[in-house]
N, C-alpha and C positions, 0 to 999 in steps of 0.2 A: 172651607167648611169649618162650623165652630166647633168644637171639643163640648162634652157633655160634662159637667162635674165632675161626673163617676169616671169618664176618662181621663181628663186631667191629672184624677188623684192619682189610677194608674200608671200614667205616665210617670207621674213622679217616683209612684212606690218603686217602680221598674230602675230608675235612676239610681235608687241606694244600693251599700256598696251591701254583699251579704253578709247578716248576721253569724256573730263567734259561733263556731259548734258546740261551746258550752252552753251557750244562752237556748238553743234548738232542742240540744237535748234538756234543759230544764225545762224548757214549754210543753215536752212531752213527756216527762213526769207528773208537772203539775195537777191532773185529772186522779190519778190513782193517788197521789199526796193527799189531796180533798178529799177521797172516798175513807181513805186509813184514817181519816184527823173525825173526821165525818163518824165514825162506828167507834172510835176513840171517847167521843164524845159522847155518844147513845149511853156507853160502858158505864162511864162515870154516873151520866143521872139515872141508871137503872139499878146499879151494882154500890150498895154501901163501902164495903171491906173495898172495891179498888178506888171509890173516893178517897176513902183516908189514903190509901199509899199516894192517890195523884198529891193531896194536899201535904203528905210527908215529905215527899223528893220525886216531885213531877219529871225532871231528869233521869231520875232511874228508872220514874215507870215507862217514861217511853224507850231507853235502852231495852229494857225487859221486854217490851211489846216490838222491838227489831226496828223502831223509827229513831233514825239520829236528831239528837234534842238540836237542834241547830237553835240559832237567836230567835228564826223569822220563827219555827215553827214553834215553840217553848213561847214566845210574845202570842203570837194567833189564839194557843190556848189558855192561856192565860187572861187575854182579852174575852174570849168568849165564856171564860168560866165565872167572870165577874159582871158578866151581863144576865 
C-alpha cells in the first residue's frame, strides 16, 4: 500500500524527537504577545502624548505597559512603526 503525502509527512513528524518545553510554552504565548503588541500599537496611532513617550524611550514604555522589551519584541515595533 502507497503512503499518501499527508502520511508520509506524518510519519516523519511522528519520528522527531519532542520539542524543549521552553520552545512549547513560547508557542503558547505567542497568541496573547500579538494581541498586547496589536492594541500597543492601535495606542500609539490613536493616542498623541503616548506617541511621544514611545518615540522618547520605547523601552520604558513597554516596562510601563507590563511587556518585557526583549530584542524580538523592541525590533517587531520598531519595524512596524517605521512602516
Amino acid at each position: 500500500m502507497t503512503m499518501t503525502p499527508e502520511e508520509r509527512i506524518a510519519e516523519l513528524l511522528r519520528a522527531l524527537p519532542e520539542p524543549p518545553m521552553g520552545w512549547v510554552e513560547a508557542a503558547k504565548q505567542l497568541p496573547a504577545a500579538r494581541r498586547e503588541l496589536e492594541t500597543i500599537l492601535e495606542r500609539i496611532e490613536r493616542d498623541e502624548h503616548f506617541r511621544e513617550l514611545v518615540a522618547a524611550d520605547l523601552e520604558a514604555m513597554l516596562r510601563a505597559e507590563g511587556v518585557e522589551p526583549s530584542p524580538v519584541v523592541v525590533a517587531h515595533l520598531r519595524r512596524r512603526l517605521e512602516s
